[in-house]
TORGU-630257 format. One record per atom (N, C-alpha, C): residue in three letters; x, y, z. Coordinates in pm, 1 decimal. Each point is the difference from the previous one (the first is absolute). Layout:
<pts>
+------+----------+----------+----------+
: resn :        u :        v :        w :
+------+----------+----------+----------+
:  ALA :        X :        Y :        Z :
...
+------+----------+----------+----------+
</pts>
This chain:
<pts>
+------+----------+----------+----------+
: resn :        u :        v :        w :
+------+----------+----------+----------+
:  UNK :     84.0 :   -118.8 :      0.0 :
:  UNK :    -84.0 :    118.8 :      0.0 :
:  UNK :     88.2 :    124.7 :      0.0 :
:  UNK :    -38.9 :    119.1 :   -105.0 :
:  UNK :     93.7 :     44.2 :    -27.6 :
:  UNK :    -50.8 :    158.0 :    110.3 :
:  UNK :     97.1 :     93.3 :     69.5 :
:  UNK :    -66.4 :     77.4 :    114.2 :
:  UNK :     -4.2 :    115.4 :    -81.5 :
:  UNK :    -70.2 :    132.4 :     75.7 :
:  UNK :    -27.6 :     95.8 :    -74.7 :
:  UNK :    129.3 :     71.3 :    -71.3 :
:  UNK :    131.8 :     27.0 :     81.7 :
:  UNK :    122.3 :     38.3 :     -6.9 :
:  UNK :     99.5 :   -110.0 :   -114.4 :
:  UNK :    -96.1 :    -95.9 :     29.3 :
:  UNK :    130.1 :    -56.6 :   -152.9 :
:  UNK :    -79.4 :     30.2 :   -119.9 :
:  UNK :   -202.5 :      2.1 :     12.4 :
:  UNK :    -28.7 :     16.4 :   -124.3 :
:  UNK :     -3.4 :    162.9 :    -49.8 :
:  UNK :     57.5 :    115.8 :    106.1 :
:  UNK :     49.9 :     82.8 :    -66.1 :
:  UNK :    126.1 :     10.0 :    -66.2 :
:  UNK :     63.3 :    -54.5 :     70.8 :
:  UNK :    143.5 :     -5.7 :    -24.5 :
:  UNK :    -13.6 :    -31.7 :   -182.5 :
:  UNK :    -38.1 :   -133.6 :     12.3 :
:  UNK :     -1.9 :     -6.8 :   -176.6 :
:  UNK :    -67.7 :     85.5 :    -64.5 :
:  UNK :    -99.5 :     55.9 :     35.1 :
:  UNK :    -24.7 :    128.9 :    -63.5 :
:  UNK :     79.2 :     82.5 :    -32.4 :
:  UNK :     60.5 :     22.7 :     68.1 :
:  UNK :    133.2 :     80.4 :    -10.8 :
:  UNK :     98.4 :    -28.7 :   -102.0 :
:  UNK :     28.4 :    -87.9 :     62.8 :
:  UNK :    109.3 :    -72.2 :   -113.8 :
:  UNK :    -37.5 :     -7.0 :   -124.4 :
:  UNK :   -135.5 :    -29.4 :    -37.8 :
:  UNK :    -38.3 :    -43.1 :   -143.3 :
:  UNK :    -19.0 :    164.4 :    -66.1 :
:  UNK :    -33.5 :     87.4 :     49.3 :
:  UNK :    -16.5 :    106.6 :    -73.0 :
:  UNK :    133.0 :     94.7 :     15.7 :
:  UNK :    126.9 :    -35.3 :     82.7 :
:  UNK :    148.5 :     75.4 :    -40.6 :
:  UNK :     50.9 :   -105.2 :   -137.6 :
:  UNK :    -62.7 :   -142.5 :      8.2 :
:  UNK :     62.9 :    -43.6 :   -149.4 :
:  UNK :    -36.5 :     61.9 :   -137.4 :
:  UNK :   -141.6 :      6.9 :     38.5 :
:  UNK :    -46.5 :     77.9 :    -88.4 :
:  UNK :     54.1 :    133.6 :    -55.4 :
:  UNK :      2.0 :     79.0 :    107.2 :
:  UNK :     87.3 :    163.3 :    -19.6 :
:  UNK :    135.3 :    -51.7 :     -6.1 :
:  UNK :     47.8 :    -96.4 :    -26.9 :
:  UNK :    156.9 :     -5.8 :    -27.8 :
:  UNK :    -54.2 :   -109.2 :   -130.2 :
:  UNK :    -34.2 :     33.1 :    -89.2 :
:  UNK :    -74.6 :    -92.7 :    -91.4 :
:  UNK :     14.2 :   -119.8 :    -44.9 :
:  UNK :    -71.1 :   -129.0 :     70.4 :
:  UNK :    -13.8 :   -121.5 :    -10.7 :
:  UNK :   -147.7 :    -10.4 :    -57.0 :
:  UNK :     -7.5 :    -95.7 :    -40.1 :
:  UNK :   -146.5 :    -72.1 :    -14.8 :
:  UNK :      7.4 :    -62.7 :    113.6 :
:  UNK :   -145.7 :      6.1 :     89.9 :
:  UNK :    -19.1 :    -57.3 :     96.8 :
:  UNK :   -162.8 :    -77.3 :     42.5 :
:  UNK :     35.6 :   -143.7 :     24.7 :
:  UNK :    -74.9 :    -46.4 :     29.2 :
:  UNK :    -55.9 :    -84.4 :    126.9 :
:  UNK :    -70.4 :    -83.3 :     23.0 :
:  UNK :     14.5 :    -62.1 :    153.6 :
:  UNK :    -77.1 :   -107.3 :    -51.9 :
:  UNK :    118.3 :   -137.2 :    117.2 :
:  UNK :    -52.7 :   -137.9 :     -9.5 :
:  UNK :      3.6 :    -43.3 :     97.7 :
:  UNK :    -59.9 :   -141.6 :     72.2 :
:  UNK :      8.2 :    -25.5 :     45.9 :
:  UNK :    101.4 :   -116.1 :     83.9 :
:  UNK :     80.2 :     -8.0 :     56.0 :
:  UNK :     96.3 :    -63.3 :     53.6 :
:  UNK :     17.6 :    -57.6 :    140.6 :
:  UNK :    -10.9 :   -139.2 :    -34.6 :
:  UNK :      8.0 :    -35.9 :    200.1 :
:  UNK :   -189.5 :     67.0 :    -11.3 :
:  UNK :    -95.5 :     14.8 :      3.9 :
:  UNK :   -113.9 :     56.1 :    -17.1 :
:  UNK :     -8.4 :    110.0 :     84.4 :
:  UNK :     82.6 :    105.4 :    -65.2 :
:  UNK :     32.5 :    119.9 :     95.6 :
:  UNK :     -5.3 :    113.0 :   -145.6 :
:  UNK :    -25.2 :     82.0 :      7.5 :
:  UNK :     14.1 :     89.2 :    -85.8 :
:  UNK :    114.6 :     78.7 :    -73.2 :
:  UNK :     59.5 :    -10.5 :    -81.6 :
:  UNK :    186.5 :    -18.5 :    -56.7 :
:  UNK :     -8.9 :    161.0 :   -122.5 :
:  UNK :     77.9 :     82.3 :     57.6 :
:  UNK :     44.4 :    100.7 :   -140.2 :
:  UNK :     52.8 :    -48.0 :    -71.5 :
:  UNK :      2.7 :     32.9 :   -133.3 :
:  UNK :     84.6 :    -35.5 :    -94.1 :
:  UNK :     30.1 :    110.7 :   -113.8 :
:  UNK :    133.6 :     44.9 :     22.4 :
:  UNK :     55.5 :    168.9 :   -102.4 :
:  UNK :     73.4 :    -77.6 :    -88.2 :
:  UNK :    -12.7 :     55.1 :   -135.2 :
:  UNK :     99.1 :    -77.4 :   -100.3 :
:  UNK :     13.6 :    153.0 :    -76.4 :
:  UNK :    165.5 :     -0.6 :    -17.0 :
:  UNK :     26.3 :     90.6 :   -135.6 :
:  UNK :    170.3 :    -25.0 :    -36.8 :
:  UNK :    -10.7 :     74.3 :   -129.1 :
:  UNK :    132.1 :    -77.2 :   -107.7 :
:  UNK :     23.2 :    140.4 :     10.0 :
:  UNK :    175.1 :     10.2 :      0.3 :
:  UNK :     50.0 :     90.9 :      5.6 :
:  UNK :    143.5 :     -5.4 :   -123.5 :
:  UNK :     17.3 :     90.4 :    -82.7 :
:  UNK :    111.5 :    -14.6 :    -71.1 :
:  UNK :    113.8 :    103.7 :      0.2 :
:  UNK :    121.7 :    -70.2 :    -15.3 :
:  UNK :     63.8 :    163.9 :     10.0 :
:  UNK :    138.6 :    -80.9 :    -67.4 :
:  UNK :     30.7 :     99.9 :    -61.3 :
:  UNK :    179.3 :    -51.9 :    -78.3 :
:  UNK :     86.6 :     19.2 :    114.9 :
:  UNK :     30.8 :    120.7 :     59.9 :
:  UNK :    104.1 :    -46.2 :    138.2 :
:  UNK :      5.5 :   -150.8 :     79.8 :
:  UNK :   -142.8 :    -86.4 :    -46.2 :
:  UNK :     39.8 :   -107.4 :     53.0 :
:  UNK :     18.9 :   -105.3 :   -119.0 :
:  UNK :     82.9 :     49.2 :    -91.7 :
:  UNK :     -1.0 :   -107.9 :   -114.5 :
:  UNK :    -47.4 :    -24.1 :    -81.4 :
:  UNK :   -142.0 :    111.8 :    -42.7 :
:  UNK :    -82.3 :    -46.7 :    -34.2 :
:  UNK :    -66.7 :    -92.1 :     11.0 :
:  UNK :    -21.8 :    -26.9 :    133.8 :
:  UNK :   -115.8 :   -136.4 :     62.5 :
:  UNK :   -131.3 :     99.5 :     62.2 :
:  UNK :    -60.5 :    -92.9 :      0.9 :
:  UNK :   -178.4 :      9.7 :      8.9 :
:  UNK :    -38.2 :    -50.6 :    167.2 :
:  UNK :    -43.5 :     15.7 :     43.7 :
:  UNK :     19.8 :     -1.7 :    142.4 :
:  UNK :   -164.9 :    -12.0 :     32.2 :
:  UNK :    -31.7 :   -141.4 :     35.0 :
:  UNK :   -122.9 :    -39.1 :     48.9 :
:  UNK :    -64.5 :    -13.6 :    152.0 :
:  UNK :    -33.9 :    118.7 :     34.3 :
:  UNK :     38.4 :     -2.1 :    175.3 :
:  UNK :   -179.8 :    -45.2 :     83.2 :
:  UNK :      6.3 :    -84.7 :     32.1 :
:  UNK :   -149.7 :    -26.3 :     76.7 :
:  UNK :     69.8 :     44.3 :    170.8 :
:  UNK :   -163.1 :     58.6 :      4.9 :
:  UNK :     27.6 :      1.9 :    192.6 :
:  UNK :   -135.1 :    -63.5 :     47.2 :
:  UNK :     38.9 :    -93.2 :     78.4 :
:  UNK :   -107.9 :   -108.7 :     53.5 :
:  UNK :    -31.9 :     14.5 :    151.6 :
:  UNK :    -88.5 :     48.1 :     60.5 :
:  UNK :    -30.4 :     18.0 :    145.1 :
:  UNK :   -143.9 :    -63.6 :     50.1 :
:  UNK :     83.8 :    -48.6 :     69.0 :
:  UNK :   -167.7 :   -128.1 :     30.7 :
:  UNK :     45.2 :     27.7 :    158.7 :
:  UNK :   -165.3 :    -92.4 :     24.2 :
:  UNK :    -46.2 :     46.9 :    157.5 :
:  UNK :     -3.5 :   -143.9 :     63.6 :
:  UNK :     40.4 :    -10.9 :    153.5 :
:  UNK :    -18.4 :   -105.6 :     39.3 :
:  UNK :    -63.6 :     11.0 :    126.3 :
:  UNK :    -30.5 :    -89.6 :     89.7 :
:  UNK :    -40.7 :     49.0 :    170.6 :
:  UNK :    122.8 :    -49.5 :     81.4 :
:  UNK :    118.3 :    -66.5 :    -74.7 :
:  UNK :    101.2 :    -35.4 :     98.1 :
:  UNK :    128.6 :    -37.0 :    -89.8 :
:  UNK :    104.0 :     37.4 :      9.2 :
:  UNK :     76.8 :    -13.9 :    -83.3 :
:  UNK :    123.1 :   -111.6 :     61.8 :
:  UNK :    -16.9 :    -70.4 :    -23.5 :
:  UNK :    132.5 :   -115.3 :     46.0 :
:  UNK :     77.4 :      3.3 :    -77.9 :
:  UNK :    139.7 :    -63.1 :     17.8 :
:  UNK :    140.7 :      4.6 :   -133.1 :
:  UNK :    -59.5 :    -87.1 :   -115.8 :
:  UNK :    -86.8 :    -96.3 :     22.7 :
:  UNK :    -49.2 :    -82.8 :    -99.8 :
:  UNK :    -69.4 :    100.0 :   -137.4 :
:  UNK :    -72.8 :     26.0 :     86.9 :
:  UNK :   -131.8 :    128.7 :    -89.1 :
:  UNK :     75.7 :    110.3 :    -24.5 :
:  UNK :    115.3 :     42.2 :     39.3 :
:  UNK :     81.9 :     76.1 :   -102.2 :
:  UNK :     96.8 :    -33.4 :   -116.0 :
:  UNK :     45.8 :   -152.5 :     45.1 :
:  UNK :     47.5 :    -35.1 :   -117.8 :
:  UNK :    -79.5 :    -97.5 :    -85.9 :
:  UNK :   -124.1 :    -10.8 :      8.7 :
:  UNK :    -76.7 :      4.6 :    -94.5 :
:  UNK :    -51.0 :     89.6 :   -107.3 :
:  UNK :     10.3 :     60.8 :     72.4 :
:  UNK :    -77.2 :    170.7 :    -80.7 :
:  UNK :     84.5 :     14.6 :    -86.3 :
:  UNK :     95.1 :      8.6 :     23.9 :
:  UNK :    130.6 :     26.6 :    -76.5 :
:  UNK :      5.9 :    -66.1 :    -95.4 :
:  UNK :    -21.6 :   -101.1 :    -15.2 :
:  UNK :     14.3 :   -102.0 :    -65.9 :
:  UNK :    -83.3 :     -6.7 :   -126.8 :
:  UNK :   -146.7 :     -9.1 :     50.3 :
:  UNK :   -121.2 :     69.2 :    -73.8 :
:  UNK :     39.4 :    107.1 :    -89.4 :
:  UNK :     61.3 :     75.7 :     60.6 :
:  UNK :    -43.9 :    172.6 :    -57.6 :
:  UNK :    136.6 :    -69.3 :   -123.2 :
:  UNK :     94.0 :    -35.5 :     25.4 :
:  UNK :     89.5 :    -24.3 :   -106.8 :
:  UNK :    -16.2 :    -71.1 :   -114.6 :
:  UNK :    -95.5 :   -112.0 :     27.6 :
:  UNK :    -52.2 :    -53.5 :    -74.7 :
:  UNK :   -120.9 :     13.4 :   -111.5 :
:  UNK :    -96.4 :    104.6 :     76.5 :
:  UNK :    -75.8 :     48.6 :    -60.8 :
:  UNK :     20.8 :    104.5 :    -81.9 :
:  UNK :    183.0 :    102.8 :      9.1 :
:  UNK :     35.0 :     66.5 :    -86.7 :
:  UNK :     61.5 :    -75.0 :    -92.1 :
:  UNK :     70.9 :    -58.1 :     23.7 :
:  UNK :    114.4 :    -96.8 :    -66.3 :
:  UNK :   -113.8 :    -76.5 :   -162.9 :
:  UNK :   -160.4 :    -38.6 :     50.4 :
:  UNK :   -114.8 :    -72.1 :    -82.1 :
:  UNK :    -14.3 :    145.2 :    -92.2 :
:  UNK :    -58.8 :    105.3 :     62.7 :
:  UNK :    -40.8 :    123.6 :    -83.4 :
:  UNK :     93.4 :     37.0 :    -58.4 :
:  UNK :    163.8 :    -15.6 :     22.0 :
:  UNK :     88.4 :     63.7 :   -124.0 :
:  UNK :     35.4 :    -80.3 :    -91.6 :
:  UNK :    -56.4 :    -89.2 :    -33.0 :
:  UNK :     14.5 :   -128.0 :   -139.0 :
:  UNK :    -50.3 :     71.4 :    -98.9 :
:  UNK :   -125.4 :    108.3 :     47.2 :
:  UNK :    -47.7 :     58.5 :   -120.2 :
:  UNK :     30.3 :    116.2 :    -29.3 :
:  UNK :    164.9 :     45.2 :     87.9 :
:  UNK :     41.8 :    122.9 :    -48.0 :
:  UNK :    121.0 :     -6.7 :    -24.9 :
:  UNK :     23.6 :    -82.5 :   -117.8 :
:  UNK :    109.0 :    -30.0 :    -77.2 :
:  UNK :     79.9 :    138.4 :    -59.8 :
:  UNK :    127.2 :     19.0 :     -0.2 :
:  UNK :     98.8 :     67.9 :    -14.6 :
:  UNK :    136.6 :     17.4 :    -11.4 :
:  UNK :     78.0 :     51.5 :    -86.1 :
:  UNK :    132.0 :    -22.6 :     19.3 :
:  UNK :     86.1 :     -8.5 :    114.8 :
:  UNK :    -21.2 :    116.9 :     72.4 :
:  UNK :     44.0 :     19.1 :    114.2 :
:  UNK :    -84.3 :     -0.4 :    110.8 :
:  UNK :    -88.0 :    -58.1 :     87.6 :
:  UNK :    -96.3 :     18.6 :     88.4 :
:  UNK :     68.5 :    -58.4 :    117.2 :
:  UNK :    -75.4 :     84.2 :     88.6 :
:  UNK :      5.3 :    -78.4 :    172.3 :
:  UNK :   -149.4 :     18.3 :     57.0 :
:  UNK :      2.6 :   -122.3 :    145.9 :
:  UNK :    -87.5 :     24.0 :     32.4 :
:  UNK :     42.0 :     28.1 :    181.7 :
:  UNK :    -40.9 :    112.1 :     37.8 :
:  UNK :    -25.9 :     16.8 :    145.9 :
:  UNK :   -120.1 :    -50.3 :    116.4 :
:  UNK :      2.8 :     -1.2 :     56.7 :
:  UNK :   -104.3 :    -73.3 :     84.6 :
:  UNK :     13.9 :     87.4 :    126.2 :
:  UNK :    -89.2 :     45.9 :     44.9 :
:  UNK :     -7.7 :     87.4 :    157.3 :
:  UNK :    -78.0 :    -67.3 :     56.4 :
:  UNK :      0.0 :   -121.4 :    128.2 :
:  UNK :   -114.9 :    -23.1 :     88.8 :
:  UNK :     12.8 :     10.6 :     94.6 :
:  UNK :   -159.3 :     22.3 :     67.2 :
:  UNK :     15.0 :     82.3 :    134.4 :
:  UNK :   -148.0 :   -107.3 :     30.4 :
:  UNK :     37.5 :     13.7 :    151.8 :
:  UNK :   -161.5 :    -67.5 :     45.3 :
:  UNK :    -23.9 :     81.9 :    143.0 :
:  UNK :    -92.0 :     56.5 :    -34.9 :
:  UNK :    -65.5 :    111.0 :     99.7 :
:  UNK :    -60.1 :   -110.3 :    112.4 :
:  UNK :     12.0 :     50.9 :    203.0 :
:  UNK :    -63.3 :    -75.8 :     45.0 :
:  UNK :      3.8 :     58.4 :    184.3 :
:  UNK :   -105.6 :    -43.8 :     33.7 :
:  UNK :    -47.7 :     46.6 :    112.3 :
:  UNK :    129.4 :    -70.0 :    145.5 :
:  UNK :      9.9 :    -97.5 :    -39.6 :
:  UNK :    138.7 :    -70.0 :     64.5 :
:  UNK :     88.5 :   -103.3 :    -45.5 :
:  UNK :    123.5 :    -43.1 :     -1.6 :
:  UNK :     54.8 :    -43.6 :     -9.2 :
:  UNK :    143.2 :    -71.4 :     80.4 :
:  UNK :     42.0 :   -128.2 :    -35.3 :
:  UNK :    119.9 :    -67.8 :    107.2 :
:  UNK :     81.3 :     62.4 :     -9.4 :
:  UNK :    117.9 :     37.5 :    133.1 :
:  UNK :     72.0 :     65.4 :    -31.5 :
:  UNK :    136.1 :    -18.8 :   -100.2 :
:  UNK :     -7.3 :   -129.6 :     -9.9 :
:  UNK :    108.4 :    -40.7 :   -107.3 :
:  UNK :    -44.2 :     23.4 :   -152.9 :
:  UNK :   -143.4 :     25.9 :    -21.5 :
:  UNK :    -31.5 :     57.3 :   -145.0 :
:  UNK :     80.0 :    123.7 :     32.2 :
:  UNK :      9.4 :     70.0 :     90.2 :
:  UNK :     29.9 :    147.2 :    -21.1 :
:  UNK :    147.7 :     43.3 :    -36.6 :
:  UNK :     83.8 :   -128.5 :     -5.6 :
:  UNK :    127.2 :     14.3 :    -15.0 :
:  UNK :     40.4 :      7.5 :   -140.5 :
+------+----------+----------+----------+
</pts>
């Protein structure tokens, strides 16, 4: 159950991706409510590579080391699936995940 302060929080978050311009959408993950910012960035100072950057922020009610390195895992994977169809000479893909949460062990926090 997601509390009032995390479901602002993604509010938040989803509309600075926006003003920093991503396409942004929301899924569901772990059955918690998940941002999802995607945008391609190009620039010759880096080689002329294409730069595919997702930022993934999902919500949990408890975050253990497990459920963070899951997420992680997920979010990489689910960019790693979506850039098959953004074929390019030079491309990368970035991955930002974050999992918003009311508490967590203290060894996630390390």
């Amino acid at each position: 159950m997601q509390t009032a302060a995390v479901a602002a929080y993604l509010d938040t978050v989803g509309g600075g991706l926006v003003g920093d311009g991503c396409q942004v959408h929301e899924e569901q993950w772990y059955g918690s409510r998940t941002i999802i910012g995607y945008r391609s960035d190009f620039k010759l100072a880096w080689m002329a590579t294409k730069l595919h950057l997702f930022t993934i922020v999902g919500s949990v009610p408890f975050v253990a080391t497990h459920v963070l390195s899951d997420f992680c895992a997920m979010a990489t994977e689910y960019a790693v699936q979506r850039r098959g169809g953004m074929r390019g000479f030079q491309s990368g893909v970035a991955v930002l995940a974050c999992l918003v949460t009311p508490a967590a062990e203290p060894a996630a926090l390390t």
